[in-house]
N, C-alpha and C positions, 0 to 999 in steps of 0.2 A: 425569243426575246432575251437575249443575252445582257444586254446591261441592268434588265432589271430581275433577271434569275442572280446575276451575281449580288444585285443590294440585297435581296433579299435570304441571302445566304450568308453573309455578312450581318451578323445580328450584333455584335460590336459595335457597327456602325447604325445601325438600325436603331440601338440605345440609344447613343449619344445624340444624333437625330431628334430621336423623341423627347428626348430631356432638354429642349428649347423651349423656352416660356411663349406663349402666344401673345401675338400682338395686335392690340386694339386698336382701331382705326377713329380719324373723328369723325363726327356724327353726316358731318356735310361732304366728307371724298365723296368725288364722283367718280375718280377714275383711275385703274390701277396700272400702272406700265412696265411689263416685264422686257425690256430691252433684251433678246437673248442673244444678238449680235448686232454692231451696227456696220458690217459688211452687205454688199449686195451682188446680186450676178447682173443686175443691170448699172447702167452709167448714164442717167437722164440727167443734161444737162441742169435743170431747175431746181434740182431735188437739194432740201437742207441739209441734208447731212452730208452733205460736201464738208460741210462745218463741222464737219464731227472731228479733224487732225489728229491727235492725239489718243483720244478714244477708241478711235477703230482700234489702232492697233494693242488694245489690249483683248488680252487669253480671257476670252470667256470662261466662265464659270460653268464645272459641269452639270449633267443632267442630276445628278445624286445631288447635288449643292441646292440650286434650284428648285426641285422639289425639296425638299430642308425647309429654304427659305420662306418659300410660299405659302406650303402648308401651314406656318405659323399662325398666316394673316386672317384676324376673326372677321369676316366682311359678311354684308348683309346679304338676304339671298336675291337681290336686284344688285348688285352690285359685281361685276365679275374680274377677274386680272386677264389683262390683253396681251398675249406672248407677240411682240413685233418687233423692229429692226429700225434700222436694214430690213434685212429678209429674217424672218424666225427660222424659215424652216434650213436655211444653210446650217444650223446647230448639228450638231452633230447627233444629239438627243433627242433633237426637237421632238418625234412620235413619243420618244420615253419619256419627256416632262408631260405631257399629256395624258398619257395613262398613269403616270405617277402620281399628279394631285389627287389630295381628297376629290370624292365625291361630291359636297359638298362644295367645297370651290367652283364657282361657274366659270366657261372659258372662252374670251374671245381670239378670233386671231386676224392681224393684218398683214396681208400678204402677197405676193404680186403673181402668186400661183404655179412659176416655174418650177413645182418640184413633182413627183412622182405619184398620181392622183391616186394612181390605181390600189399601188402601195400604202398610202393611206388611208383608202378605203379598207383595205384587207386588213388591217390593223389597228383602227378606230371604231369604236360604234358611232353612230348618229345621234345616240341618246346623250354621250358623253361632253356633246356640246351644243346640240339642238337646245332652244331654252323659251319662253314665251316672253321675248321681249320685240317691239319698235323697230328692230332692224337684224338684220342677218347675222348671226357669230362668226362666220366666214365671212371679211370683207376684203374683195379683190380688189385692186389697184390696177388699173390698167393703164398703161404709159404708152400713146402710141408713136413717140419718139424713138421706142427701143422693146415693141411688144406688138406682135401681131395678132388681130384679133380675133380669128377663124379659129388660133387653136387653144386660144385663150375660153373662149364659148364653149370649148368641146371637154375642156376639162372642168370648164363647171358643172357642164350636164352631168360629167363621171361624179364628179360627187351630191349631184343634186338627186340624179335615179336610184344612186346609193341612199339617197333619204336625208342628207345635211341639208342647212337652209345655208345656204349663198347667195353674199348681194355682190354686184359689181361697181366698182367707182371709179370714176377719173378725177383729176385736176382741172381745174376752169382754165386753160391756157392756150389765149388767145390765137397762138401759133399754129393749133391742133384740132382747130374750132369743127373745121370737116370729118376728121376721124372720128372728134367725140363724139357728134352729131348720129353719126354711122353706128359708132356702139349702140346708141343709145335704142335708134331703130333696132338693130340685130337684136339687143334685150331685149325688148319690147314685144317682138314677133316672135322669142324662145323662151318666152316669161322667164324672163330673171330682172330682179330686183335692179335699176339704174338708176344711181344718184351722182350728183357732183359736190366736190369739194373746194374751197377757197382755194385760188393759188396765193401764196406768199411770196414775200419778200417784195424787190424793186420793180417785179413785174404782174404783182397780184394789185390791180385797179381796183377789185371790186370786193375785196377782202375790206373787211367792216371792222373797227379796232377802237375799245373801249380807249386805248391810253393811245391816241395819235402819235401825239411825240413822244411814245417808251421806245420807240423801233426804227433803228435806222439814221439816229441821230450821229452828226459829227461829234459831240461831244456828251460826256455821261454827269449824272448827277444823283446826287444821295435819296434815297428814301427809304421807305419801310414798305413790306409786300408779306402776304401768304398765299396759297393757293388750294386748292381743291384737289390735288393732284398728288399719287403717293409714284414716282420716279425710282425705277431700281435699273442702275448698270447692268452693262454683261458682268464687269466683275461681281457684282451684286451690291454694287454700294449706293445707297442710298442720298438722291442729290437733291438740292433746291428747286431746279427748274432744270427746264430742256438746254439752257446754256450750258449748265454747268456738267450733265451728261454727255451731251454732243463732243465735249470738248475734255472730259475727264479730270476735270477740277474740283473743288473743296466739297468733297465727300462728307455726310453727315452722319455716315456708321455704315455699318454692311448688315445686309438682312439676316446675315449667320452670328449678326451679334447678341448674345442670350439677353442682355440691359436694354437694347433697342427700344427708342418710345418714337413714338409719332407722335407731335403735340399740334395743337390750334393756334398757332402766335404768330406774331409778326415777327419777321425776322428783318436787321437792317441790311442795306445792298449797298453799292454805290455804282451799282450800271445802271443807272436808269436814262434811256434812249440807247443803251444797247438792247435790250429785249429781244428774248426770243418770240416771234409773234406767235406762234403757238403758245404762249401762254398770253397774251393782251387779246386776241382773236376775240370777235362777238361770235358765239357760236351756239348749236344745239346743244345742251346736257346729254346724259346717257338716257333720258328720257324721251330726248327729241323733241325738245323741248327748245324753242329760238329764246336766247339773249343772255345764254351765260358766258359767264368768261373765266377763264383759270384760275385767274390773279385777284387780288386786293390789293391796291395801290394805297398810301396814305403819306404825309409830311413829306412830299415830295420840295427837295431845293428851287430856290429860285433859279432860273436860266440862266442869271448872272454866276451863277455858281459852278463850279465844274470839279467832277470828282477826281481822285490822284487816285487809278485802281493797282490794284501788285500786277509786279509784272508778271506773273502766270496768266494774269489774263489780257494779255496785249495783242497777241497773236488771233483774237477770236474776231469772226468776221459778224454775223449774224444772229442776236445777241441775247442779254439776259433777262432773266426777273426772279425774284427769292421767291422764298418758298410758304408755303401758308399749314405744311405737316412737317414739322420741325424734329430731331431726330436726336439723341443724347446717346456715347456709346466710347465706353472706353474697350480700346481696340487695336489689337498690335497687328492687324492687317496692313498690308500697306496704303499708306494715304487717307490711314483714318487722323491721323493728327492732324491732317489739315484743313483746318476746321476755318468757316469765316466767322465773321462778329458775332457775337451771342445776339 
């Protein structure tokens, strides 16, 4: 394991590392998101982070950073950080951020499975992310536009006789109703976990949305939002919502900022009817629990009203909502100046 025989030899680096203040989360996060790329080795038509422009093409942060970062985060012990994408495991670290966290830190991953099961098994214990929660820490994706499913099954078995708990999931998409149908059986007969997922956007019918008109609108409007929800880029910066990640815009600090706070407030927007619908979605908590939603919406403008946003954000297709863990952080990273409204 050579990246982390080198951190580890590296006690210089190991100091500084350590000498990061930890950072307290608020009491009501439900859910941590370590973006650790938003690249993917699939190309599904549906998929939002088509939206991501910008974003993708930023240099991930490496594995040494990442764990840094993470480690800081004091989280409850139901509470875990979800390393996902894109794909997580195209990181180049991805197995070394996993043996890198605390112990204590719990780990989910979402993932579309294409990488080298075996490999992971020979280098992972089961204990490291088995955990007693509601649903699997391994949640597969499975795209039958651009995934097939026989060897899709065969690699969960590799990590399920290795002892992990893996659940399988699709997209509700209309298009694909046969195939899902099919997984669903083949799960069912190889007992593995099968659940479905809302589809979004212009083609998600049955996707169930607290704030109807945040998403999708012709036109934007002011309000005030927070959310439940602590968002960390590949670069590792710290954003409002899934808008503002997807698309690499008004960063609220980077997790390697030693000041870093995560606050409970409402922050002001002015995308509202851009929304990204991952964050207005009615959905389960991390408890699996039906009818939470990401977001807090409040002094929303009248519709006669229409907001003037910067032009950094004109380009975005699929849209916003602020953030509800607010993040303070003086930071000569790049694009921590660009801060939005207080």
């Amino acid at each position: 394991m050579p990246f982390l025989a080198d951190l580890r030899k590296n006690r210089a680096a190991l100091a500084e590392l350590r000498a990061l203040r930890p950072i307290a989360l608020p009491e009501d996060c439900n859910y941590v998101a370590a973006f650790l790329t938003l690249g993917c080795n699939l190309t599904c038509s549906y998929c939002i982070n088509h939206l991501s422009g910008q974003a993708r093409r930023t240099t991930p942060m490496k594995g040494r950073d990442w764990i840094a970062g993470l480690n800081r985060l004091a989280l409850t012990s139901d509470l875990p950080v979800t390393l996902q994408g894109g794909e997580p495991s195209l990181h180049p670290h991805f197995i070394d951020i996993i043996l890198g966290l605390d112990p204590r830190i719990k780990i989910d991953i979402l993932t579309n499975l294409q990488f080298d099961t075996q490999r992971f098994v020979e280098r992972v214990p089961p204990d490291r992310l088995n955990r007693d929660a509601p649903y699997a820490p391994i949640r597969v994706s499975y795209h039958p536009e651009t995934m097939r499913l026989e060897p899709t099954i065969e690699k969960i078995e590799v990590l399920t006789k290795a002892g992990f708990q893996v659940g399988l999931y699709s997209v509700d998409n209309d298009r694909f109703q046969s195939e899902i149908q099919r997984a669903r059986r083949v799960a069912s007969d190889r007992g593995v976990d099968f659940r479905m997922k809302d589809m979004l956007g212009p083609d998600g019918a049955r996707a169930r949305y607290k704030y109807p008109d945040a998403t999708g609108a012709s036109t934007r409007r002011d309000c005030r939002c927070r959310t439940t929800e602590l968002l960390i880029s590949p670069s590792g910066q710290v954003h409002r919502c899934h808008h503002d990640v997807y698309n690499g815009v008004f960063p609220l600090g980077s997790i390697l900022d030693d000041d870093l706070r995560i606050e409970n407030v409402f922050r002001d927007c002015s995308f509202y009817g851009n929304c990204n619908p991952c964050d207005v979605k009615i959905k389960t908590n991390r408890h699996q629990v039906f009818g939470h939603t990401s977001v807090e919406i409040v002094d929303i403008a009248p519709e006669s009203t229409r907001s003037t946003g910067s032009a950094a954000m004109q380009w975005i297709g699929l849209k916003h909502v602020g953030l509800r863990h607010g993040a303070h952080a003086k930071s000569s990273r790049a694009g921590a100046s660009h801060r939005p409204r207080p």
